[in-house]
DSSP file (Angstrom, degrees, kcal/mol; ACC not computed):
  #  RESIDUE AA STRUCTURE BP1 BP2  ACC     N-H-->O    O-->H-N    N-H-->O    O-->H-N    TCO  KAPPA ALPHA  PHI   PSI    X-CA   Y-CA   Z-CA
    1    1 A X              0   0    0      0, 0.0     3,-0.1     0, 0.0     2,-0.1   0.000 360.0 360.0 360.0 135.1   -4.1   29.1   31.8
    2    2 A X    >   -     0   0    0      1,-0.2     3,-2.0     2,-0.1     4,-0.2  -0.356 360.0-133.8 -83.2 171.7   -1.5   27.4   30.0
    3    3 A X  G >  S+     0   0    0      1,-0.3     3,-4.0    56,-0.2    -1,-0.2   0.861 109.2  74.2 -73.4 -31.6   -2.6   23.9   27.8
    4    4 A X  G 3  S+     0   0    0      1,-0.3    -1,-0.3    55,-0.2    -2,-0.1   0.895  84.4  58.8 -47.3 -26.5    0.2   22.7   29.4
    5    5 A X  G <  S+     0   0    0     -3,-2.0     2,-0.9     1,-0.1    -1,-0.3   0.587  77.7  93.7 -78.9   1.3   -1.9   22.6   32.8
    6    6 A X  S <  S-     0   0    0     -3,-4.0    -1,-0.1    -4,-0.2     3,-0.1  -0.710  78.9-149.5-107.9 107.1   -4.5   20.2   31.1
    7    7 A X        -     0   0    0     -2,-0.9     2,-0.3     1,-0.1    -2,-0.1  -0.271  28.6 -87.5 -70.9 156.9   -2.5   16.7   32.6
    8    8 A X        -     0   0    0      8,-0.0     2,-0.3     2,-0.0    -1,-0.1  -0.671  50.0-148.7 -70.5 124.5   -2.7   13.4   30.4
    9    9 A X        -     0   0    0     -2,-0.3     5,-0.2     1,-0.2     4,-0.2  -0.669  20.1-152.6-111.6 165.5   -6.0   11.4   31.4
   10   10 A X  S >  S+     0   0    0     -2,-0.3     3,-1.3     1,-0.1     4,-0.2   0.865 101.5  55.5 -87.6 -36.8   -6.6    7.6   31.4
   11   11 A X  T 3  S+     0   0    0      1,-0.4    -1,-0.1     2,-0.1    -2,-0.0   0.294  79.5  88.8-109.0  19.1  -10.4    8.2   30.9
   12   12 A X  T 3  S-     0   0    0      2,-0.2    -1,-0.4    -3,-0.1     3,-0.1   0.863  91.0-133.0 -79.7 -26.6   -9.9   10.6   27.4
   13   13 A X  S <  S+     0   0    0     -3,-1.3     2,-0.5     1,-0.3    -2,-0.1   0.716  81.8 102.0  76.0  20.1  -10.1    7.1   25.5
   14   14 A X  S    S-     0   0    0     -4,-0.2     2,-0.4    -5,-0.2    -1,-0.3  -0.884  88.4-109.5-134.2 133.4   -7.3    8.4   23.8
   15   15 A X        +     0   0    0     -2,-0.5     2,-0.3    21,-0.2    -6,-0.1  -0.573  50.0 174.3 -75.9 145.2   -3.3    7.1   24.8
   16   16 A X        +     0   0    0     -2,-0.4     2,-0.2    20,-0.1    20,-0.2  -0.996   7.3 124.1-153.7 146.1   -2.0   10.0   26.4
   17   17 A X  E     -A   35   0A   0     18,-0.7    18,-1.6    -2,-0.3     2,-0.3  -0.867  56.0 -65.1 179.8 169.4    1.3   10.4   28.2
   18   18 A X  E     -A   34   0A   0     -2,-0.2     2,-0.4    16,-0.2    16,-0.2  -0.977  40.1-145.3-108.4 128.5    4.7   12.2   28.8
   19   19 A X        -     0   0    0     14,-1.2     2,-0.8    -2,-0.3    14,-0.4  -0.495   9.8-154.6 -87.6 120.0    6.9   11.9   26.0
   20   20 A X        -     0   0    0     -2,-0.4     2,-0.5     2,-0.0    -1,-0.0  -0.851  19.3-141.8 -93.9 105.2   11.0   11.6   27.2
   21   21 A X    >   -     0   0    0     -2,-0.8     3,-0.8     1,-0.2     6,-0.1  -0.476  12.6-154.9 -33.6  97.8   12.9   12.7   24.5
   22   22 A X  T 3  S+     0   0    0     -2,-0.5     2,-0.5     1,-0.2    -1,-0.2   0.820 101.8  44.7 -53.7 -15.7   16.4   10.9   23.6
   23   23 A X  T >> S+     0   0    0     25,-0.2     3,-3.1     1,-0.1     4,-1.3  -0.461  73.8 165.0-133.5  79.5   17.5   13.6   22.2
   24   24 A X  T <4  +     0   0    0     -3,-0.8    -1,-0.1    -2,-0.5    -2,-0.1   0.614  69.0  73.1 -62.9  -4.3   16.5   16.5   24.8
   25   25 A X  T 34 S+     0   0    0      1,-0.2    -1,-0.3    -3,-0.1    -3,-0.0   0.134  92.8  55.7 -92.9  19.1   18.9   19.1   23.3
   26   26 A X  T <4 S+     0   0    0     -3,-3.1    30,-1.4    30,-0.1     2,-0.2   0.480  87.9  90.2-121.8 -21.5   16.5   19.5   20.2
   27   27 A X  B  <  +b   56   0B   0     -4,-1.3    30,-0.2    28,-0.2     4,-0.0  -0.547  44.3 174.7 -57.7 128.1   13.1   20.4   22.2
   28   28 A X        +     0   0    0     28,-1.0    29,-0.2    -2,-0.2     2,-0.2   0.008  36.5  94.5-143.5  49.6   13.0   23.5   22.5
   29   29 A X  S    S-     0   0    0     27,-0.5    30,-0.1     1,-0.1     4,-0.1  -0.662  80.2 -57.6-100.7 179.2    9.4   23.9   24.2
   30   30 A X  S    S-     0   0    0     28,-0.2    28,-0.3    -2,-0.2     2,-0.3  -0.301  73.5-116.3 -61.3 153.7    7.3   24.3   27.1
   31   31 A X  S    S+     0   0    0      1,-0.1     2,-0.2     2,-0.1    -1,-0.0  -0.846  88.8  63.0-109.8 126.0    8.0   21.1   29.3
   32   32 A X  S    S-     0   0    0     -2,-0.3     2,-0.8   -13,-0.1    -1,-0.1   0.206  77.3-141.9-114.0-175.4    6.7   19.1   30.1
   33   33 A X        -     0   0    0    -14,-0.4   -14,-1.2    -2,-0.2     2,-0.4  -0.744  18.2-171.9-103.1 140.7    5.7   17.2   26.7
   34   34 A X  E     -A   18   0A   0     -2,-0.8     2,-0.5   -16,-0.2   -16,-0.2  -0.888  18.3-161.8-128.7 131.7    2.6   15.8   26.5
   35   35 A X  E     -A   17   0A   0    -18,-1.6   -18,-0.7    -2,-0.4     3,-0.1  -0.836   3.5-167.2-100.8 128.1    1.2   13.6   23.7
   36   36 A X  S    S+     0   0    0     -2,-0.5     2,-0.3   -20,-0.2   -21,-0.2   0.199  70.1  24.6-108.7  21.4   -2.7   13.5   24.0
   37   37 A X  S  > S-     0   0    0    -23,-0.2     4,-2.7     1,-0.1    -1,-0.2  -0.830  81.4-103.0 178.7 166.9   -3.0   10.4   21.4
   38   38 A X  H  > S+     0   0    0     -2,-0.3     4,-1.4     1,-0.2     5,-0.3   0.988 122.9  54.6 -45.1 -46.9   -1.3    7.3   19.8
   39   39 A X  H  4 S+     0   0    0      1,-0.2     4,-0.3     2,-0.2    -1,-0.2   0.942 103.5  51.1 -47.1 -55.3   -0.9    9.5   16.9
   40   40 A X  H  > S+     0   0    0      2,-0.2     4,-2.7     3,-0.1    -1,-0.2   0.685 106.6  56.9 -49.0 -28.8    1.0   12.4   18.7
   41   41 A X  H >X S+     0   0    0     -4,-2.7     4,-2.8     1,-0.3     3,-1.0   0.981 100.3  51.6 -88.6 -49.0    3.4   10.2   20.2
   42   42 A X  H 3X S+     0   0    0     -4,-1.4     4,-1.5     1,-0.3    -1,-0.3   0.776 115.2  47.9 -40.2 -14.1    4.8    8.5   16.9
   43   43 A X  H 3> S+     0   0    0     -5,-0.3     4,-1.1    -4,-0.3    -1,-0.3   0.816 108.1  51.8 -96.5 -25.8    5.3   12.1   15.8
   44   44 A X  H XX S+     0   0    0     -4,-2.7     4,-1.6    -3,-1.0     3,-0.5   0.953 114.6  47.3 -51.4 -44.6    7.0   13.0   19.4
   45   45 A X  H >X S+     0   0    0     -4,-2.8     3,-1.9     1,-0.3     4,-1.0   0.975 112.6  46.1 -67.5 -32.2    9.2   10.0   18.5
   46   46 A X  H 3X S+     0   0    0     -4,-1.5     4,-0.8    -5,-0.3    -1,-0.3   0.682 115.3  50.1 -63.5 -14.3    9.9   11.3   14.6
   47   47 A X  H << S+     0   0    0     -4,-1.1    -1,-0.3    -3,-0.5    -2,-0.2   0.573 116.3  39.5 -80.5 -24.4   10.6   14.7   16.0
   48   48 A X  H << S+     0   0    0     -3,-1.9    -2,-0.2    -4,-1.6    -1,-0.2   0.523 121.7  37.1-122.0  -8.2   12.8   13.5   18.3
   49   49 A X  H  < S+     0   0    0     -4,-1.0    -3,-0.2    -5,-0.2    -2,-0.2   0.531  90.2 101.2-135.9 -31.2   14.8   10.5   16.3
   50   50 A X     <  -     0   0    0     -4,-0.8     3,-0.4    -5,-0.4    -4,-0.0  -0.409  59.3-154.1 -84.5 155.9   15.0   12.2   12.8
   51   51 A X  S    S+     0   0    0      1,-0.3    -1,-0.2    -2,-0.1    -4,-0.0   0.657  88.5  62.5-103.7 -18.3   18.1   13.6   12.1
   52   52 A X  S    S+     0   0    0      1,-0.1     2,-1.8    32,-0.1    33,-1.5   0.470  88.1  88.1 -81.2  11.0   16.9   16.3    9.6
   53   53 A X  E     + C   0  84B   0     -3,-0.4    31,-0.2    31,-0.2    -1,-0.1  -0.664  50.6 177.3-117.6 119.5   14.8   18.0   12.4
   54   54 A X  E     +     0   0B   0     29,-2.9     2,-0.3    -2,-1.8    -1,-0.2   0.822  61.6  18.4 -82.4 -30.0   16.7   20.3   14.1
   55   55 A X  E     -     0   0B   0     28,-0.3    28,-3.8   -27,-0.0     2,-0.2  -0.914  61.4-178.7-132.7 150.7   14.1   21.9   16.7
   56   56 A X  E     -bC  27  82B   0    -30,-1.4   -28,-1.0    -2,-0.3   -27,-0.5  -0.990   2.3-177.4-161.6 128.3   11.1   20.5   17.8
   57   57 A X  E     - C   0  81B   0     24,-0.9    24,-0.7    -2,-0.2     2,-0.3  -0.752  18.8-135.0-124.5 168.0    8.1   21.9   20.4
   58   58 A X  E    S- C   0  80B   0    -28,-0.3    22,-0.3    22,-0.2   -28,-0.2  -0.994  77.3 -17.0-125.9 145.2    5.1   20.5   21.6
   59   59 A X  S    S+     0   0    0     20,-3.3   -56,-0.2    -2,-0.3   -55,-0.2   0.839  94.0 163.1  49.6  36.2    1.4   22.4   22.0
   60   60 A X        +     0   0    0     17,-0.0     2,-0.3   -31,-0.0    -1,-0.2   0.209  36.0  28.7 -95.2  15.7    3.8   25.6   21.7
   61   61 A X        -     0   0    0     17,-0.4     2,-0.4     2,-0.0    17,-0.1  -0.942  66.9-134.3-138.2 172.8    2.1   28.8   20.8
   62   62 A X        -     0   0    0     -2,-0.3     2,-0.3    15,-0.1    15,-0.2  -0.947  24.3-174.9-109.1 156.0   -1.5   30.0   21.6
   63   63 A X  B     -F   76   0C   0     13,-1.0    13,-1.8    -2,-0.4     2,-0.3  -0.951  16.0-134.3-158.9 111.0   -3.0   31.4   18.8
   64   64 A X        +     0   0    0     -2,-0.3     2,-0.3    11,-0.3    11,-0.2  -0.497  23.5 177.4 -21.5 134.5   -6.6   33.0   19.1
   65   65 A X        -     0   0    0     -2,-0.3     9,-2.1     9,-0.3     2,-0.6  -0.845  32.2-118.6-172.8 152.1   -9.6   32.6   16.7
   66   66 A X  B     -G   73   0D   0     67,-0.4     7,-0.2    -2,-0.3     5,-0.0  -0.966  34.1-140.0-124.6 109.9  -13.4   33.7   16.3
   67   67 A X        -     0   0    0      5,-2.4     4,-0.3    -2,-0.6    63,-0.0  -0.276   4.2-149.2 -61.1 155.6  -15.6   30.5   16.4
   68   68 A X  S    S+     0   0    0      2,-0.1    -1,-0.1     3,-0.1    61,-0.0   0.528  93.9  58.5-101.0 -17.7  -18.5   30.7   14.0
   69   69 A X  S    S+     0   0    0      1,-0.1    57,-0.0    57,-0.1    -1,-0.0   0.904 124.2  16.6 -65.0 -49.4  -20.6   28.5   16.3
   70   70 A X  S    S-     0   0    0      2,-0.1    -1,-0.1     0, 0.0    -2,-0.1   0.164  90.2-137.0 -91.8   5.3  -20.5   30.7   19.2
   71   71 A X        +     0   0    0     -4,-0.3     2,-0.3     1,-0.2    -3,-0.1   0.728  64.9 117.5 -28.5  79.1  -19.4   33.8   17.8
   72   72 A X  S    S-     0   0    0     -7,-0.0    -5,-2.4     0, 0.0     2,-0.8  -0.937  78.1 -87.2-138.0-163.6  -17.2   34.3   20.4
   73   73 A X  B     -G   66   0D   0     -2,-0.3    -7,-0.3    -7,-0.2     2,-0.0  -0.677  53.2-168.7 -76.4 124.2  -12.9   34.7   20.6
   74   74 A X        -     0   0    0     -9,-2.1     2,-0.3    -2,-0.8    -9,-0.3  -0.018  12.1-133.1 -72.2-177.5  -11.5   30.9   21.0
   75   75 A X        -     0   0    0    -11,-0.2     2,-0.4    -2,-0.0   -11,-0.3  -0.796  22.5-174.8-133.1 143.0   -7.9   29.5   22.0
   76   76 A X  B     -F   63   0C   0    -13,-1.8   -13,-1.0    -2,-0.3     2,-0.7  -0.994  16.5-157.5-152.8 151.4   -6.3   27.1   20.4
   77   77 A X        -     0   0    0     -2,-0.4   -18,-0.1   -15,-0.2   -15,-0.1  -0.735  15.3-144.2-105.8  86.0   -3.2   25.1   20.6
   78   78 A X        -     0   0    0     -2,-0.7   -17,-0.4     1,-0.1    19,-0.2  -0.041  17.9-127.3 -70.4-177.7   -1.6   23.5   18.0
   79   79 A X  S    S+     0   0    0     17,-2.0   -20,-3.3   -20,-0.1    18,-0.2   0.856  74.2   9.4-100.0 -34.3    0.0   20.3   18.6
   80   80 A X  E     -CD  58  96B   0     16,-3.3    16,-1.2   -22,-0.3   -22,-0.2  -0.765  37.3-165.5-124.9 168.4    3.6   21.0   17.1
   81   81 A X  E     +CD  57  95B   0    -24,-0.7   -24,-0.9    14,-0.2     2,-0.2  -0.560  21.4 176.0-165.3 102.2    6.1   23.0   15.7
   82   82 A X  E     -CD  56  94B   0     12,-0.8    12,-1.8   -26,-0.2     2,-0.6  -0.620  26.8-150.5 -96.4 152.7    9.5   21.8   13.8
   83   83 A X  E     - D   0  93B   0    -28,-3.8   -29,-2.9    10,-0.2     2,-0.5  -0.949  23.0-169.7-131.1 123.7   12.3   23.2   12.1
   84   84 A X  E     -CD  53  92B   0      8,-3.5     8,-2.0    -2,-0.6     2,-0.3  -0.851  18.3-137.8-111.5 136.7   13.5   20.6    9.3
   85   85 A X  E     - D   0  91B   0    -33,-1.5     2,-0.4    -2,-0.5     6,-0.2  -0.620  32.6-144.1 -72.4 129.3   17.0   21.2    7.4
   86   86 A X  E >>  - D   0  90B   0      4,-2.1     3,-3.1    -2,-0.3     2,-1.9  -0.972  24.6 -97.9-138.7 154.1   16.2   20.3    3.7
   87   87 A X  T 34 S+     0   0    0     -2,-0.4     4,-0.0     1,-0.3    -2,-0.0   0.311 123.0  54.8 -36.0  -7.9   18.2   18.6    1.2
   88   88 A X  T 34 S-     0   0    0     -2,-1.9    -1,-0.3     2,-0.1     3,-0.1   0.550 124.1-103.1 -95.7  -7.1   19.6   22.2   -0.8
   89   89 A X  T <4 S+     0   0    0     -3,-3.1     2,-0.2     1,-0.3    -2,-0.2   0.642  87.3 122.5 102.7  24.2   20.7   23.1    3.2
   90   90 A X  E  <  -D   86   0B   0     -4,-1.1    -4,-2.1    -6,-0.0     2,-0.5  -0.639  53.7-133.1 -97.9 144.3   17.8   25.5    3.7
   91   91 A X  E     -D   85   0B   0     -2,-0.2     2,-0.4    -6,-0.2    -6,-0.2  -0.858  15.5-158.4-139.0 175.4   15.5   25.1    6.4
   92   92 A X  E     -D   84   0B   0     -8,-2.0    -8,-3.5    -2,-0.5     2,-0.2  -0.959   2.2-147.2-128.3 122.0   11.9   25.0    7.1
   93   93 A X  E     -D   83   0B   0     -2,-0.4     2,-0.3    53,-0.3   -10,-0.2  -0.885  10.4-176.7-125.1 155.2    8.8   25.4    9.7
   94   94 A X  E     -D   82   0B   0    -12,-1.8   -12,-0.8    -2,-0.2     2,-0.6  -0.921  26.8-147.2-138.2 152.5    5.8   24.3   10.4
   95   95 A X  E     -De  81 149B   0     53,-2.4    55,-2.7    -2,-0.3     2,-0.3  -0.976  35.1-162.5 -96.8 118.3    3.2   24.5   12.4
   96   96 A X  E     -De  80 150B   0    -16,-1.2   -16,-3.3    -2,-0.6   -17,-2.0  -0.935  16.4-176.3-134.9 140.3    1.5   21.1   12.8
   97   97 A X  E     - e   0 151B   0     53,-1.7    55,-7.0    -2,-0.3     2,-0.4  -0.905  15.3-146.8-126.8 143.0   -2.0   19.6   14.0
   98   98 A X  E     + e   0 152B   0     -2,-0.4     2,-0.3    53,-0.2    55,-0.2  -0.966  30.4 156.6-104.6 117.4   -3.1   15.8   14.3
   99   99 A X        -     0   0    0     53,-0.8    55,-0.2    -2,-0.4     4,-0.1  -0.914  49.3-102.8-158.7 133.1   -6.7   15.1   13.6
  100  100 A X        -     0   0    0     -2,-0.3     3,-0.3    53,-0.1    52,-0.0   0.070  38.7-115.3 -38.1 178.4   -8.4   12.2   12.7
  101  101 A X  S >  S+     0   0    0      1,-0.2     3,-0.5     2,-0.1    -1,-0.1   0.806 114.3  56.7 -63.6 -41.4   -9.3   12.4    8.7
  102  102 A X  T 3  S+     0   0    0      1,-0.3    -1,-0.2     2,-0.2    26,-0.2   0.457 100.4  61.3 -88.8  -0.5  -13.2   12.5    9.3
  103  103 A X  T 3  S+     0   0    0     -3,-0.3    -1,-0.3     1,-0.2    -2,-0.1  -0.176 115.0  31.1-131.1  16.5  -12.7   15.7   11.5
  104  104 A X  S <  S+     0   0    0     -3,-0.5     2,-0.5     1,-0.1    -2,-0.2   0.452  97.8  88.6-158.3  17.6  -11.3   17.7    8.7
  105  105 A X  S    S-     0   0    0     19,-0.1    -1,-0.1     3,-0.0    23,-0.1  -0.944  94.4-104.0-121.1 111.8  -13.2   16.1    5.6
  106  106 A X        -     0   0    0     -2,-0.5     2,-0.3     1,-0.1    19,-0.1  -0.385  48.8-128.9 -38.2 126.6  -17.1   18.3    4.9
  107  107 A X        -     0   0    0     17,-0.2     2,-0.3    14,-0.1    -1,-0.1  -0.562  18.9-123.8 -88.3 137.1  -18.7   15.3    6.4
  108  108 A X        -     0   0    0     -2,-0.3     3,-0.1    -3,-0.1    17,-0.0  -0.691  37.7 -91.5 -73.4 152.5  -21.7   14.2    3.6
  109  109 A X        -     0   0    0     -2,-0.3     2,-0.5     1,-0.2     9,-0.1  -0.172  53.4 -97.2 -51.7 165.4  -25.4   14.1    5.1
  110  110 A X        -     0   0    0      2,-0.1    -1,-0.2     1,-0.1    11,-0.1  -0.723  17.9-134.6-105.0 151.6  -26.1   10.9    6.2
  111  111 A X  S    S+     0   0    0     -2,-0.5     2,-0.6    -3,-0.1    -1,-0.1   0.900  89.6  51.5 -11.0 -69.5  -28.1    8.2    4.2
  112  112 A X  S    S-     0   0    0      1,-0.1     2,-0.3     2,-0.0    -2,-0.1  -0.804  73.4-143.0-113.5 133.4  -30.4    7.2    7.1
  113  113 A X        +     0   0    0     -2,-0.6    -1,-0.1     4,-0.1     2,-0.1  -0.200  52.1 132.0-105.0  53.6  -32.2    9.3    9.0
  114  114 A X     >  -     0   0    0     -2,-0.3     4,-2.7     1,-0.1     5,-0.2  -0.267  67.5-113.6 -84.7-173.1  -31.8    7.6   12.3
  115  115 A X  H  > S+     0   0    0      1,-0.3     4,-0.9     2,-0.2    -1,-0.1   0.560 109.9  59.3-114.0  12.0  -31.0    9.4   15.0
  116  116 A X  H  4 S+     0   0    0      2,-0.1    -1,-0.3     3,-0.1    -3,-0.1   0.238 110.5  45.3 -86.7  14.0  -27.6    8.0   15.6
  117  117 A X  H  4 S+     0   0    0      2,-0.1     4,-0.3     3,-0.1     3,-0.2   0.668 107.0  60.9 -98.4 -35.2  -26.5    9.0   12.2
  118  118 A X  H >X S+     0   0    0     -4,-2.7     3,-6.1     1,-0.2     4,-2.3   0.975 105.6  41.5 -59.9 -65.7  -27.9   12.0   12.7
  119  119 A X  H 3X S+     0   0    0     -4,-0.9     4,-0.5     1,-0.3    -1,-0.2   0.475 113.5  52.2 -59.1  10.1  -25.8   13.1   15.7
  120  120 A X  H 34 S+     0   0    0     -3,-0.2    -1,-0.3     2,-0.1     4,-0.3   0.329 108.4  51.3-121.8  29.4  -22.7   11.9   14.5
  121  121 A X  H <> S+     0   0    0     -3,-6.1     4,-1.1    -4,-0.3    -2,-0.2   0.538 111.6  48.2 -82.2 -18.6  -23.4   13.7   11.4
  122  122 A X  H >X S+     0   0    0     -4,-2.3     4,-1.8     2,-0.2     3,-1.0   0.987 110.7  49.1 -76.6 -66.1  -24.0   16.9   13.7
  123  123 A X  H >X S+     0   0    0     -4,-0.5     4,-2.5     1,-0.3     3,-0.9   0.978 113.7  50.0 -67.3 -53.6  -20.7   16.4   15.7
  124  124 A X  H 3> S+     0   0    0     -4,-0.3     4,-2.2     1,-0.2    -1,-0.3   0.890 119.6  37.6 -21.9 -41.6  -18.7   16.0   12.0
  125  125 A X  H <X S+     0   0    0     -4,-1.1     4,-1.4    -3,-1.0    -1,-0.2   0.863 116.5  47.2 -98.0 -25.2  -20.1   18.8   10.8
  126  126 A X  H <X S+     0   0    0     -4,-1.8     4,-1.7    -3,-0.9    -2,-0.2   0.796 117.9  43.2-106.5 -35.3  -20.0   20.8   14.0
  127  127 A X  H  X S+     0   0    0     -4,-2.5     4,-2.9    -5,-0.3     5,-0.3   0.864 112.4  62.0 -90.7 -44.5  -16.0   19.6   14.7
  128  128 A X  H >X S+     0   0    0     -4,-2.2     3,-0.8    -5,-0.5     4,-0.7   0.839 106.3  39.3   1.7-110.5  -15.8   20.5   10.7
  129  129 A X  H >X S+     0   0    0     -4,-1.4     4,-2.0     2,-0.2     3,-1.2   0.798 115.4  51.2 -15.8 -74.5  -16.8   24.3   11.3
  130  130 A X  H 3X S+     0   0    0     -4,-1.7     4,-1.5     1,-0.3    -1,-0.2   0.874 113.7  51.0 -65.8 -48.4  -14.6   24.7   14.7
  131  131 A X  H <X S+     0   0    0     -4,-2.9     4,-1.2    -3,-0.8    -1,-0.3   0.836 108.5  47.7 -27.7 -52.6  -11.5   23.2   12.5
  132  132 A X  H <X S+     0   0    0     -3,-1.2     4,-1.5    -4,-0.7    -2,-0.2   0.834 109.3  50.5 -69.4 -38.1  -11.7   25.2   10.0
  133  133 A X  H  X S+     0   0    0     -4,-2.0     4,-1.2     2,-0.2   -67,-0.4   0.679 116.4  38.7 -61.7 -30.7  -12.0   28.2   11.9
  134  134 A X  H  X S+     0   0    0     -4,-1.5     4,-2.0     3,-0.2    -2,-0.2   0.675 113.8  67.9 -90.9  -4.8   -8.7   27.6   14.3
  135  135 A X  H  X S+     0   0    0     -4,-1.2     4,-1.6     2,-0.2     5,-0.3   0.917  98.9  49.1 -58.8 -58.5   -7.5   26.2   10.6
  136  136 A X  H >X S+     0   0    0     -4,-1.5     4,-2.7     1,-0.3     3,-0.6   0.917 112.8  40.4 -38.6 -54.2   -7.6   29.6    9.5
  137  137 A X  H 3X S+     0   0    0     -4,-1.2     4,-1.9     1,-0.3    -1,-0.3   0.930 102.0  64.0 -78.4 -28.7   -5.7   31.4   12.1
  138  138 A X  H 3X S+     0   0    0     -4,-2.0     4,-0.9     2,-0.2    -1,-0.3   0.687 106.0  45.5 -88.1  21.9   -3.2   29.2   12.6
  139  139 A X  H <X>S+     0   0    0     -4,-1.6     4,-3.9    -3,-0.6     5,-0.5   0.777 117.9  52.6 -70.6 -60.1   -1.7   29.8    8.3
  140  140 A X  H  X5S+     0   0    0     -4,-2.7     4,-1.4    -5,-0.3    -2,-0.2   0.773 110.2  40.4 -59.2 -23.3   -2.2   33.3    9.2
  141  141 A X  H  <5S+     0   0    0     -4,-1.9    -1,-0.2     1,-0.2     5,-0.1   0.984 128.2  33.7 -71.2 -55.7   -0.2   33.1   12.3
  142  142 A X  H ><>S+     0   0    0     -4,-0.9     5,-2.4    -5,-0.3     3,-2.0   0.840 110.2  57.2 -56.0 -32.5    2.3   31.1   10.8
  143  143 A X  H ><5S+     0   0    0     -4,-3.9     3,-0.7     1,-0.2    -1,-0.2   0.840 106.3  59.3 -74.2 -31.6    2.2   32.5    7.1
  144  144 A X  T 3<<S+     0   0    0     -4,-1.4    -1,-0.2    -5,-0.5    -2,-0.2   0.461 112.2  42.2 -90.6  16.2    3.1   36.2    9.3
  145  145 A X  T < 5S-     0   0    0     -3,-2.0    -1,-0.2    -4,-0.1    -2,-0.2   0.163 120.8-107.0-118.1  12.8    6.5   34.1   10.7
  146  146 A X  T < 5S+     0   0    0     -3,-0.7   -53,-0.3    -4,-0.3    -3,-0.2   0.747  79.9 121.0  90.2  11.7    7.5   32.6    7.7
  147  147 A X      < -     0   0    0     -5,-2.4     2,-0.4    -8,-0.2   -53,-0.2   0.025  64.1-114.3-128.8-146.8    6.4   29.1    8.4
  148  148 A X        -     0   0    0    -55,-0.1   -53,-2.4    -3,-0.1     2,-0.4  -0.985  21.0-140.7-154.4 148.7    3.9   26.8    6.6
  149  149 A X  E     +e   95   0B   0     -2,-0.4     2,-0.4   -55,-0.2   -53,-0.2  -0.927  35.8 172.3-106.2 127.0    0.6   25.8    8.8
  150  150 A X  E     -e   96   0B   0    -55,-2.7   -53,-1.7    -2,-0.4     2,-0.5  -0.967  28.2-137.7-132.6 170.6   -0.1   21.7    7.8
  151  151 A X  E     -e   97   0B   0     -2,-0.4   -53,-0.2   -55,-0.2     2,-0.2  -0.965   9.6-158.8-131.3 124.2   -2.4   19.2    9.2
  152  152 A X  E     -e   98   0B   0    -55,-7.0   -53,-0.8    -2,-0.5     2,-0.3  -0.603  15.1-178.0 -85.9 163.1   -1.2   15.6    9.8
  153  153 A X     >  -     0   0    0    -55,-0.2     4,-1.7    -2,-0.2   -53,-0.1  -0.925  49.9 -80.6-143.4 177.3   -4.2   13.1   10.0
  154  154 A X  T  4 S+     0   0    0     -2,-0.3     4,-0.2     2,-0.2   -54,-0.1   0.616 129.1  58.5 -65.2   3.1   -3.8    8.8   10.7
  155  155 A X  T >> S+     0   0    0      2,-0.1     4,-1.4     1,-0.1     3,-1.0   0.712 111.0  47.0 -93.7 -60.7   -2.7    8.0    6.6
  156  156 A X  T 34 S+     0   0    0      1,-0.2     4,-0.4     2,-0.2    -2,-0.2   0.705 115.4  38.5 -50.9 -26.0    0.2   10.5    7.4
  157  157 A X  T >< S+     0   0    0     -4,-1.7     3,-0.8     2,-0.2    -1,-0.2   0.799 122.5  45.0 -83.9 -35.7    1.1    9.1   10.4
  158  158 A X  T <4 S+     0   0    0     -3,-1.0    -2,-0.2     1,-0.3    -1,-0.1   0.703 115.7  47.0 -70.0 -10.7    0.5    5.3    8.9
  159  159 A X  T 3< S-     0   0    0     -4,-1.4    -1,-0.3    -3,-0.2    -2,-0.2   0.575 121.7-104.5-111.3 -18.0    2.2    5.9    5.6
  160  160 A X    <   -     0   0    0     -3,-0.8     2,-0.4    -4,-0.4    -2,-0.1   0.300  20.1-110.0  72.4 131.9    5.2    7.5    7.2
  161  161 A X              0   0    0     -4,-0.2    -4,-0.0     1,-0.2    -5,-0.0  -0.587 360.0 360.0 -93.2 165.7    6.4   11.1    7.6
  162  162 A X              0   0    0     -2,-0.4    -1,-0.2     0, 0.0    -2,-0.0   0.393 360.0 360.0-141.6 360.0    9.3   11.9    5.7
């Protein structure tokens, strides 16, 4: 099943939508494109408005992974993939994921050993692990096309991409 079948929901708590490109001759992924948070869409729009990025996809490969939680085989779907012109006239791709900060940072144990601190140290640590693991494959997927794997979080999007 493609991710593409998984619709934008009101009830994710998350803003979620379809992003219309102005400039629909530099996507050049499956349709349609779907932003699953506030974050993803400022990056639909920088994908779509900057003038060094020449192609631009959304949620455009699947990429396969062995969880360490479950030990079984995963999918995962990164969120992006650009190809940016840079300033010596050479150009460059990435494979890019959005994820809050706290969902890619070893969360510390918590202080207080209530039991809401515990369980949102358990889901940190537990969204930790599962990161790290589709972290993995997707360099190696990318690193075997030539392209550079990053992870965006809300200070890159708040700070600006450049």
């Amino acid at each position: 099943m493609s991710i593409k079948n998984n619709r934008p929901t009101k009830k994710s708590g998350f803003k979620q939508g379809y992003f219309n490109p102005t400039n629909p001759e530099k996507y050049i992924g499956p349709q349609p494109i779907i932003y699953r948070s506030s974050w993803e869409y400022k990056f639909c729009i920088w994908c779509d408005t900057n003038d060094k990025v020449v192609n631009w996809s959304s949620e455009p490969v699947e990429i396969t992974y062995w969880s360490r939680q479950d030990n079984k085989s995963r999918r995962y779907y990164p969120d992006f993939y650009f190809k940016q012109l840079k300033q010596d006239g050479n150009m460059i791709e990435y494979l890019v994921e959005i994820k809050p900060k706290e969902q890619i940072t070893k969360p510390k144990p918590p202080k207080k050993n209530s039991k809401k601190a515990l369980n949102s140290y358990k889901f940190l640590a537990e969204q930790y692990v599962k990161n790290m693991d589709k972290y993995s494959a997707a360099k190696e997927y990318a690193a075997g096309r030539g392209w550079n794997f990053i992870v965006l979080t809300e200070d890159t999007i708040k700070n600006g991409l450049h």
